[in-house]
C-alpha positions in Angstrom: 0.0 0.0 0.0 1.4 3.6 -0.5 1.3 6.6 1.5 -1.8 8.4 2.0 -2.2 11.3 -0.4 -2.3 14.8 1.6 -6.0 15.8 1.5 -7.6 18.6 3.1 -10.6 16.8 4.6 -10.6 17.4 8.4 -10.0 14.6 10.8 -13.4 12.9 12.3 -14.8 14.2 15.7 -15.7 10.7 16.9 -18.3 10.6 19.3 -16.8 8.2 22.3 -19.5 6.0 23.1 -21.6 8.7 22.1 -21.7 12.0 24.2 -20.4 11.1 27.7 -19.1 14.2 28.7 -23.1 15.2 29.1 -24.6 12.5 29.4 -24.3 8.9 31.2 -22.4 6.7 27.6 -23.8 4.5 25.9 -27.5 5.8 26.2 -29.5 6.7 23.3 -29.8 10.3 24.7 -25.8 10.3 25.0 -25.4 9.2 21.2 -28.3 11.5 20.1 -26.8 14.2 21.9 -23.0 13.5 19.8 -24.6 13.7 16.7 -26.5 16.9 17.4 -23.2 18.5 18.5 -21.3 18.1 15.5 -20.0 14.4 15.6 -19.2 12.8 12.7 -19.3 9.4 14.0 -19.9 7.9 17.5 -18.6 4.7 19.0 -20.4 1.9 20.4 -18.7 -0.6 22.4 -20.1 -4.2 21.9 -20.4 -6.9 23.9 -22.6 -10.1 24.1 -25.6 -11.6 26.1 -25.7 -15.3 26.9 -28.8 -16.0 24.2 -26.3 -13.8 21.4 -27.3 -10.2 21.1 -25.3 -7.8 20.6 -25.3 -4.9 23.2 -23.4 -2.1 23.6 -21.2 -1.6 26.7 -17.9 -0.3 27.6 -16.7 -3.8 29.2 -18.8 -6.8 29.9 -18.7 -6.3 33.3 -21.9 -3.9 33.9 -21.9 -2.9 37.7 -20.3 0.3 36.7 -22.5 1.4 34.5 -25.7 0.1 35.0 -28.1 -0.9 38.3 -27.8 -4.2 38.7 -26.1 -4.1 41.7 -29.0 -3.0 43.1 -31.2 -5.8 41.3 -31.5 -8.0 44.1 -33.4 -10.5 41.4 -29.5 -10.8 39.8 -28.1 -10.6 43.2 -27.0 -14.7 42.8 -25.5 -13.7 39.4 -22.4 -11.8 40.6 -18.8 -13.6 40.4 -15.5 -13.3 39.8 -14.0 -14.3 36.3 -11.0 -13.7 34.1 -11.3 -11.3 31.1 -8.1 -10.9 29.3 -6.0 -11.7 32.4 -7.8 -9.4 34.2 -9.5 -10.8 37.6 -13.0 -9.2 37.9 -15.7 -9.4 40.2 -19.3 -8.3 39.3 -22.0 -8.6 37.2 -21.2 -9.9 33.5 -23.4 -9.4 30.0 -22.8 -13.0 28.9 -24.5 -14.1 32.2 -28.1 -12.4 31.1 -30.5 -12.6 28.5 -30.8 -9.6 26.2 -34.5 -9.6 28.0 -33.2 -9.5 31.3 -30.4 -6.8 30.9 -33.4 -5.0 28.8 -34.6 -4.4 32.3 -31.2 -2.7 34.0 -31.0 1.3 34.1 -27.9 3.0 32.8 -25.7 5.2 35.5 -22.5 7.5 34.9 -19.5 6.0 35.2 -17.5 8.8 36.5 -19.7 10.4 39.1 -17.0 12.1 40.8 -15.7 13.6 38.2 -19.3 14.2 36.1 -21.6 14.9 38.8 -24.0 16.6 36.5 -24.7 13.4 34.6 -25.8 11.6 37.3 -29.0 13.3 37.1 -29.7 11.1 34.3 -29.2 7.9 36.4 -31.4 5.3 35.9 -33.5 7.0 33.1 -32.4 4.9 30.5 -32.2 1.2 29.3 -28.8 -0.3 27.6 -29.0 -0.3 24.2 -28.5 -3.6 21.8 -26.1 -2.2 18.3 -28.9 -2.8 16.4 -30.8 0.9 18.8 -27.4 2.2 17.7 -27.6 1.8 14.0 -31.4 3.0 13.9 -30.0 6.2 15.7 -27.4 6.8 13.1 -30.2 5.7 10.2 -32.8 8.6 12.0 -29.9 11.2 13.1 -28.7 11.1 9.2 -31.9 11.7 7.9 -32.7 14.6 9.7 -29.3 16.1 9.7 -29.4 15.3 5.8 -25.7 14.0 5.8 -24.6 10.3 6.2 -23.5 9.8 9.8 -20.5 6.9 10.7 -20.5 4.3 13.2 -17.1 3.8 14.6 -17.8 -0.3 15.9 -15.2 -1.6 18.6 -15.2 -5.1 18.9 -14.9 -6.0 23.1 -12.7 -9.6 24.3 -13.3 -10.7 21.1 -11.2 -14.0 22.4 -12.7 -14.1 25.7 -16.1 -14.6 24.4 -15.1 -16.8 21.7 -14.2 -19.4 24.5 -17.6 -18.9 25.7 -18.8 -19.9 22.2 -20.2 -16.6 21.1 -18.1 -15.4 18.6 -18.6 -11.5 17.9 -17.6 -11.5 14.6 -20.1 -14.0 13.1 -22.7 -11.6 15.3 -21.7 -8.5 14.2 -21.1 -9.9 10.5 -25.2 -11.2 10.8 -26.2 -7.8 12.7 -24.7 -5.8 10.0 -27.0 -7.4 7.3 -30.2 -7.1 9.1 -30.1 -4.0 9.2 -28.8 -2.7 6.1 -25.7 -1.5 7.1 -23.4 -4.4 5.2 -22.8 -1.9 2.0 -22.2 1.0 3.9 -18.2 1.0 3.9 -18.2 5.2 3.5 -20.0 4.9 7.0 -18.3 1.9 9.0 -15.4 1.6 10.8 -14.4 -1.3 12.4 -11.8 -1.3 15.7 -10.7 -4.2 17.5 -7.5 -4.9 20.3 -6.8 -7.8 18.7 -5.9 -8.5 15.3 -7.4 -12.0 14.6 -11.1 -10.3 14.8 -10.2 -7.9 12.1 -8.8 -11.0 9.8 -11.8 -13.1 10.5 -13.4 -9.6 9.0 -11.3 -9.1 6.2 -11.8 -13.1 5.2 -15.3 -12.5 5.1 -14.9 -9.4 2.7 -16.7 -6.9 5.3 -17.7 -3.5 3.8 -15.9 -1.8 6.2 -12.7 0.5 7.3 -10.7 -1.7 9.2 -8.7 -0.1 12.4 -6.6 -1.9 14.8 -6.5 -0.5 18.0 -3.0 -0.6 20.4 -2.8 -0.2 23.9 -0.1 1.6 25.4 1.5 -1.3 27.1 0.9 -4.8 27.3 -0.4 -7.2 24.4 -3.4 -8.2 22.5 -5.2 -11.3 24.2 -5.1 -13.0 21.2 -1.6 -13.0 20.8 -1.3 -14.1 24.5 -3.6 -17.3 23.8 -1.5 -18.3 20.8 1.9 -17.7 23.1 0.1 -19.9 26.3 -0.9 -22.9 23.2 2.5 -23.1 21.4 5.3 -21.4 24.0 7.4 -21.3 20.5 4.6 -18.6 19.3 6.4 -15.2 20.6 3.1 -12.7 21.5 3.5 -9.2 20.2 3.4 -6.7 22.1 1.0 -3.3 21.3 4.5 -1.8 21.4 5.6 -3.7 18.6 2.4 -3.1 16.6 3.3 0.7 16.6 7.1 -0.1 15.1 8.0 0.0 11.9 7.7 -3.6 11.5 4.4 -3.5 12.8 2.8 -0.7 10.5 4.8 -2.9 8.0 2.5 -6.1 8.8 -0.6 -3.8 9.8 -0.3 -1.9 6.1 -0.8 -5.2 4.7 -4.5 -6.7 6.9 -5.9 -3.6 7.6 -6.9 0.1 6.9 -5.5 2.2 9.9 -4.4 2.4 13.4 -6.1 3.7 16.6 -4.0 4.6 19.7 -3.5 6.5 22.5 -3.1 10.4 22.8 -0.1 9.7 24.8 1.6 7.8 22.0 0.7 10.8 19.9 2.3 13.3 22.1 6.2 13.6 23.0 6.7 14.2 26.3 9.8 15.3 28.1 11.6 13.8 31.1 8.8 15.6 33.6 6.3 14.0 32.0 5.3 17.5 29.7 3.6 17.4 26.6 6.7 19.0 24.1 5.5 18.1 20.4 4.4 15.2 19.0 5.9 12.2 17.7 6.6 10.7 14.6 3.7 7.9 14.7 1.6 9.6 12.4 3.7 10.4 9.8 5.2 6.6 10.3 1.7 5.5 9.9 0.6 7.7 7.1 4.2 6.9 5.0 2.2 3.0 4.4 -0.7 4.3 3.7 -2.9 3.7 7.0 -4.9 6.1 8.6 -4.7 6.6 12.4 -6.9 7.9 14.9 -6.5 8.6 18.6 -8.3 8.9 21.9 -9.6 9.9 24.5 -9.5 13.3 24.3 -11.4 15.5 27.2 -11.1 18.7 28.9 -10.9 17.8 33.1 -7.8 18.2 34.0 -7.7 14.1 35.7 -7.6 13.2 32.0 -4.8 16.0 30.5 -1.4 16.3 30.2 0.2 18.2 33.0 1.5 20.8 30.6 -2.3 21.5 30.3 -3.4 20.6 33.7 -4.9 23.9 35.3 -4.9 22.7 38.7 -5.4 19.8 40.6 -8.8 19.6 40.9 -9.4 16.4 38.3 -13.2 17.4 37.4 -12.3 20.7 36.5 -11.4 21.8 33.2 -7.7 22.9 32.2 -6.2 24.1 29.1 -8.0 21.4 27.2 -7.4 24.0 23.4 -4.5 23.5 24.1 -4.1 20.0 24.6 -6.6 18.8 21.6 -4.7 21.7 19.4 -1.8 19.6 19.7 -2.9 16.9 19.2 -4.8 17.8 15.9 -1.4 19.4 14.9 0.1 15.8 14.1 -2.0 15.1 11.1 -4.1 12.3 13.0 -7.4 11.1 10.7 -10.0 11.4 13.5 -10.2 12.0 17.8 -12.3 10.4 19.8 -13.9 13.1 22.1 -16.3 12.9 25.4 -17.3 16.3 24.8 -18.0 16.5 20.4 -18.9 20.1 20.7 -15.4 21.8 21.9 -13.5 19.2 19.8 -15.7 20.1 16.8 -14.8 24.0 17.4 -11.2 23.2 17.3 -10.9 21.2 14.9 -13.0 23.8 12.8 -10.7 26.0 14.0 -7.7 24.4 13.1 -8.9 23.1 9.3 
């Protein structure tokens, strides 16, 4: 593949799980709400239920983000279990029905930090992709421009040891509903690799994005390692190397990582430039997008922190200026508004 072509079309304000800097993510009112500010695209999360459906949460593990904690019909469902080498304890998706998480109310996440969005608390239902999709269908009509989906597929080899296998799910889901021959409107992200080449096999109508953790390495890659000790796992690191935009150039369409791999940052730990990712990236033709990008200063670099009061909001122009100075393809925002003024701004 050859280098992408300079082209003056902005990068995408990417709607992180849909508005969450207003409202509690992944409701309908939060992805609503993205769209209505200026988003081009909002991301849903997905996960599955025990009977299949797709549903769209951050991690399986709800108690975060929903009531069900409280549910003390679901009180004999909490555990502990292994995602990803992570132990967790809680409530899980793949341990409901869709009709029985159909009944849980959605809560902010970050109530310490977002106190105004717990206001919304258990208002709304959780929403299965297919709610998503009919939003995107509905907001691009009345808008009168076609809206994106950015899609990021969660544990996709947790789940298929559990026998659901999120690609064959999403792959169905994206026929039902028409949006199979959309590829100017669908991006595709996944941590591991092996989702997006079950994908590709299947000839998906889609943008294909790998996403890469700062540290550590896909789960996929870790399963192969633990089966055959001669299989050497990559590491996300290694993914961002030459070698690794090499081999990604080759499977996929772009890139997705973190703001601080985008960002250069000086012995203190200050934001000084940027790095050369992007351009590495963009010399074998893939596109790359980054996230999360949002104004409290908890969640900024300290050259932009304003004090240290984490909810409040720092130099966050500053910060998502920089940011949109390396020539990255899209940002994932909480807050679409402020990143659609600067990157308006910036164009």
């Amino acid at each position: 593949m050859s280098a992408l072509p300079a082209s003056s079309t902005p990068p995408l304000v990417i709607g992180h799980r849909g508005a969450p800097g207003y409202r509690p993510e992944h409701t309908e009112s939060a992805y609503r709400l993205a769209f209505e500010l200026g988003a081009d695209a909002v991301e849903p999360d997905i996960v599955a239920t025990s009977d299949g459906v797709l549903v769209v949460r951050h991690e399986n593990e709800i108690s975060g983000t929903t009531d069900v904690a409280d549910r003390p019909e679901f009180a004999d469902r909490r555990t502990t279990k292994t995602v990803d080498g992570v132990r967790l304890t809680g409530w899980f998706t793949e341990d409901f029905t869709w009709e029985e998480l159909a009944t849980l109310r959605c809560r902010e996440r970050l109530p310490k930090i977002r106190p105004e969005n717990v206001t919304y608390d258990n208002t709304e239902p959780i929403l299965r992709l297919c709610d998503v999709l009919s939003i995107a269908d509905a907001q691009s009509e009345a808008q009168g421009t076609p809206l994106r989906i950015v899609i990021e597929i969660k544990h996709d080899h947790y789940f298929r040891e559990l026998g659901l296998d999120l690609v064959e799910l999403l792959l169905a889901e994206l026929a039902a509903t028409g949006w199979s021959e959309r590829p100017e409107q669908l991006i595709i992200e996944a941590f591991e690799l092996g989702a997006l080449l079950r994908l590709r096999e299947a000839d998906v109508q889609a943008q294909l994005v790998f996403l890469a953790e700062r540290i550590g390495s896909p789960a996929d890659e870790v399963a192969a390692h633990e089966a055959n000790r001669s299989h050497r796992a990559r590491s996300y690191a290694w993914f961002r190397s030459n070698a690794g935009l090499d081999l990604l150039a080759t499977v996929v369409d772009g890139i997705s990582v973190a703001k601080w791999n985008i960002l250069h940052l000086n012995a203190l730990g200050r934001a000084t430039g940027t790095t050369d990712l992007v351009q590495r990236a963009h010399d074998r033709g893939l596109h790359v997008y980054t996230w999360t990008l949002r104004p409290e200063n908890r969640f900024l670099n300290l050259r932009f922190q304003g004090s240290v009061h984490g909810a409040e909001w720092g130099d966050w122009r500053g910060e998502f200026e920089l940011v949109l100075a390396s020539g990255v393809d899209g940002i994932f925002v909480d807050h679409p508004d402020i990143a659609r003024m600067v990157r308006d701004e910036s164009s």
